[in-house]
C-alpha positions in Angstrom: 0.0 0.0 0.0 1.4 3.9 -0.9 1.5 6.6 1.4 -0.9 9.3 1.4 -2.7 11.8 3.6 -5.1 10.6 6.1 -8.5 11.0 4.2 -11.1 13.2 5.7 -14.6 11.4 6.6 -17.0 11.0 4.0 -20.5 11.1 3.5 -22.2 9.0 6.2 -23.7 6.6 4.0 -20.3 6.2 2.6 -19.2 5.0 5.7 -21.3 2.8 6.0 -20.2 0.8 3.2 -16.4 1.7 2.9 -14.0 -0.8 4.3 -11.0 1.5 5.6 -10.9 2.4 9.6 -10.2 5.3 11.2 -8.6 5.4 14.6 -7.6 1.7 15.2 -7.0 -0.2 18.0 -8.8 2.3 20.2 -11.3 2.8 22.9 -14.3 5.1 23.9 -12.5 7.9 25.3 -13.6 9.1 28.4 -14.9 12.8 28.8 -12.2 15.2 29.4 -10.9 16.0 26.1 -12.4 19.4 26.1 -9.9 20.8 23.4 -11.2 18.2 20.6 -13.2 19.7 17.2 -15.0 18.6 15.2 -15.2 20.0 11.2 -18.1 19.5 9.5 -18.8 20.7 5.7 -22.5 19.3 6.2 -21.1 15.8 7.7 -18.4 15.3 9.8 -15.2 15.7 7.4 -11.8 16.3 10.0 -10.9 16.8 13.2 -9.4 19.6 14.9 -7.9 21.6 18.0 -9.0 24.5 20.3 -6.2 26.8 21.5 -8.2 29.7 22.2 -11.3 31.5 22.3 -10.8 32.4 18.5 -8.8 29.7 17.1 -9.0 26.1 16.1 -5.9 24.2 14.7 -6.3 21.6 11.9 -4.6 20.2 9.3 -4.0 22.4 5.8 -5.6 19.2 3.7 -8.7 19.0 5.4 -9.7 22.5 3.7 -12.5 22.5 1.2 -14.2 25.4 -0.8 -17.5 25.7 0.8 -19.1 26.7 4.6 -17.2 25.2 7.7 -18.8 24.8 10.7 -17.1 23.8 13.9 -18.6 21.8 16.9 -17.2 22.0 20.1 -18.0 19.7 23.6 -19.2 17.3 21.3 -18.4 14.0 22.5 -21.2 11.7 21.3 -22.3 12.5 17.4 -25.9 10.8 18.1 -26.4 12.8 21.2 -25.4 16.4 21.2 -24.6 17.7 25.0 -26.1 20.6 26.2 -22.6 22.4 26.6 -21.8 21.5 22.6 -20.9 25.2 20.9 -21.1 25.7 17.2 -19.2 28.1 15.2 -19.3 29.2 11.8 -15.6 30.6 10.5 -14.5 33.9 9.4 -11.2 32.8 8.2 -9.1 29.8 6.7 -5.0 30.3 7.2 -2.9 27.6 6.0 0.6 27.6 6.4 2.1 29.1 3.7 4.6 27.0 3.2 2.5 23.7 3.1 2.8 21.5 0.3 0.8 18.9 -1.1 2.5 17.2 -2.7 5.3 16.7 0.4 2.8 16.8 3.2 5.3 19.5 4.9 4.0 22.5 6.6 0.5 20.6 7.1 -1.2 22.6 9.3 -4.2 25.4 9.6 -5.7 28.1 11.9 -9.2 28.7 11.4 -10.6 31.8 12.8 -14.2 31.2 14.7 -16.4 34.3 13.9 -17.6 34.5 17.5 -15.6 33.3 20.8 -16.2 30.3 22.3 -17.3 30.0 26.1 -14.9 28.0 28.4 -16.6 25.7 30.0 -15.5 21.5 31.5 -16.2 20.3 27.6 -14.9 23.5 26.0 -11.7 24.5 26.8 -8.2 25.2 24.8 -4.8 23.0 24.8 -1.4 24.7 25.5 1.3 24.3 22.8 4.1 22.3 23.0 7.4 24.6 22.8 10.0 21.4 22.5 9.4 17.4 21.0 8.6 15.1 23.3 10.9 12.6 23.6 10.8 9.3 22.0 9.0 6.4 23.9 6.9 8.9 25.7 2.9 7.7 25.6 0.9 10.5 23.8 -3.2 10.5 22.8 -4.7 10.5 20.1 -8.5 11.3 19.4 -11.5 11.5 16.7 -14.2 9.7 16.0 -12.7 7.1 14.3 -13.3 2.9 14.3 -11.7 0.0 16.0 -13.1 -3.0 14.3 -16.0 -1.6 12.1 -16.4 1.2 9.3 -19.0 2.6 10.6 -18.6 5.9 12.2 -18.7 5.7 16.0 -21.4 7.4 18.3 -18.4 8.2 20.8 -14.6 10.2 20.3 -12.2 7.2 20.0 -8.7 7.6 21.9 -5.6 5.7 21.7 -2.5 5.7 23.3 0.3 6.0 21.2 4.5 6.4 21.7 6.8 9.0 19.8 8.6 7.5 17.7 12.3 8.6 17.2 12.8 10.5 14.3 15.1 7.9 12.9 13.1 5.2 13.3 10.7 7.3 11.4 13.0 7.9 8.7 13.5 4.3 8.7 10.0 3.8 8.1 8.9 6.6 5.2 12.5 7.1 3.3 12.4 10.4 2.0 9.0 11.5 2.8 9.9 12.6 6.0 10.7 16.0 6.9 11.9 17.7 10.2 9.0 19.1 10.7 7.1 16.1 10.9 6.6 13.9 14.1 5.8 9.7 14.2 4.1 8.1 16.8 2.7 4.5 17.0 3.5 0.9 18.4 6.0 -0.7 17.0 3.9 -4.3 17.1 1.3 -2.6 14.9 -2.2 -2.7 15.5 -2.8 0.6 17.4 -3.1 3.9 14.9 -4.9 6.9 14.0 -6.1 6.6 10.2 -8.4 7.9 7.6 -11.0 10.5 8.8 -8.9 11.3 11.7 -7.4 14.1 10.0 -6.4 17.2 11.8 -7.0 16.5 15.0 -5.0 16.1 18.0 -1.8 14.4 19.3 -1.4 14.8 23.0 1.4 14.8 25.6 1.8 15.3 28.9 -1.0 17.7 28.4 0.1 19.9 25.9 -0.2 19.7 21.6 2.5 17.8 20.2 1.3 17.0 16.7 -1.8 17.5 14.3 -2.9 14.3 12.6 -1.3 14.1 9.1 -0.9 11.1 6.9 0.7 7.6 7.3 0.9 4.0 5.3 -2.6 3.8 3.2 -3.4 0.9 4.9 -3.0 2.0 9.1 -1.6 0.4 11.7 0.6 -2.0 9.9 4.0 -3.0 12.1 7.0 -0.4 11.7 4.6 2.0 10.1 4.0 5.1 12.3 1.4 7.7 12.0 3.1 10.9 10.9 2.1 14.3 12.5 2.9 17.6 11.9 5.3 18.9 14.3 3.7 21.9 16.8 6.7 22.9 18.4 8.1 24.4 14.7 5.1 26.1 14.1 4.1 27.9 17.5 5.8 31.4 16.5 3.8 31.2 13.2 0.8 30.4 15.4 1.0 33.3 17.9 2.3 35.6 15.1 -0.7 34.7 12.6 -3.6 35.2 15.4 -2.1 38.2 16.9 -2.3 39.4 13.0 -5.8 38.5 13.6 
């Protein structure tokens, strides 16, 4: 199997009949992941990050020409919670340096047009300012699959470790760029995947990487999810929302 980004959800009833998985290996995650997004161009299409009252991070592959909305404190798609908060976006910023063809620089601020309230399902993740190191235990999350293709009622979690980077070179040869981060287990089995774009990797409580792309087919042994890198984008980030 190739390489290629990590496919933003289709249509529902696609998913219901499409064979590839999305966050594999996972579990239910447990409420407390108040910083998770969720895209939606009239159906759940990425995932994404709250870092503040204003701003959502995602990944630059997940944008599409037409309206964005952006749910917040969702948790279960079937059941909207009281505290869920929808936006609509005033603005799209991708880094300018991404690449699709190279997957570098793979990563976007949207711009909410009103601010969110903080609340215990809505609330922003801090930025990580260095790489964690490798064989630390990091969390992934979307609303992804473990064993089905059907798009889960609840976010899905897994536990993931970083991945050195020359392991990671190891596993992509010349696909992988410094400012790109891997993370997996090393048996296989355990993975973020397709429809998971965009949203977050998280260590020790901070943002350590923005779902990205990986080995078509996810999970395989040796084959790490790649992520883009947070810690060489965070003076782009404060420089671009204090730009507005």
């Amino acid at each position: 199997m190739g390489l290629d980004h990590y496919k933003p959800s289709m249509r529902l009833e696609l998913m219901m009949a499409q064979t590839t998985i999305r966050i594999v290996g996972g579990y239910a995650c447990e409420k407390g992941q108040p910083w998770q997004a969720a895209l939606f161009y009239d159906h759940l299409y990425c995932g994404g990050v709250l870092i503040n009252k204003d701003w959502v991070l995602t990944a630059a592959h997940c944008r599409l020409p037409g309206v964005l909305t952006v749910r917040l404190g969702l948790y279960n798609l079937r059941q909207p919670d009281e505290s869920e908060q929808r936006r609509t976006v005033s603005k799209l910023i991708p880094h300018p340096n991404y690449n699709s063809r190279t997957r570098d620089s793979d990563i976007m601020l949207i711009k909410l047009t009103t601010p969110v309230q903080f609340n215990n399902n809505v609330y922003p993740i801090a930025l990580a300012r260095s790489t964690a190191s490798p064989g630390t235990i990091c969390l992934v999350s979307g609303w992804g699959t473990t064993t089905s293709p059907i798009l889960p009622a609840l976010l899905q979690c897994a536990n993931l470790q970083i991945v050195s980077a020359g392991e990671c070179q190891n596993a992509y040869p010349g696909s992988v760029t410094d400012n790109m981060l891997c993370a997996g287990v090393a048996e296989g089995g355990v993975d973020s995947c397709q429809g998971d774009s965009g949203g977050p990797l998280v260590c020790g409580g901070t943002l350590q990487g923005i779902v990205s792309w990986g080995q078509e087919q996810c999970a395989q042994p040796r084959k790490p999810g790649v992520y883009t890198k947070i810690s060489n984008y965070v003076n782009w980030i404060q420089a671009t929302i204090q730009g507005g």
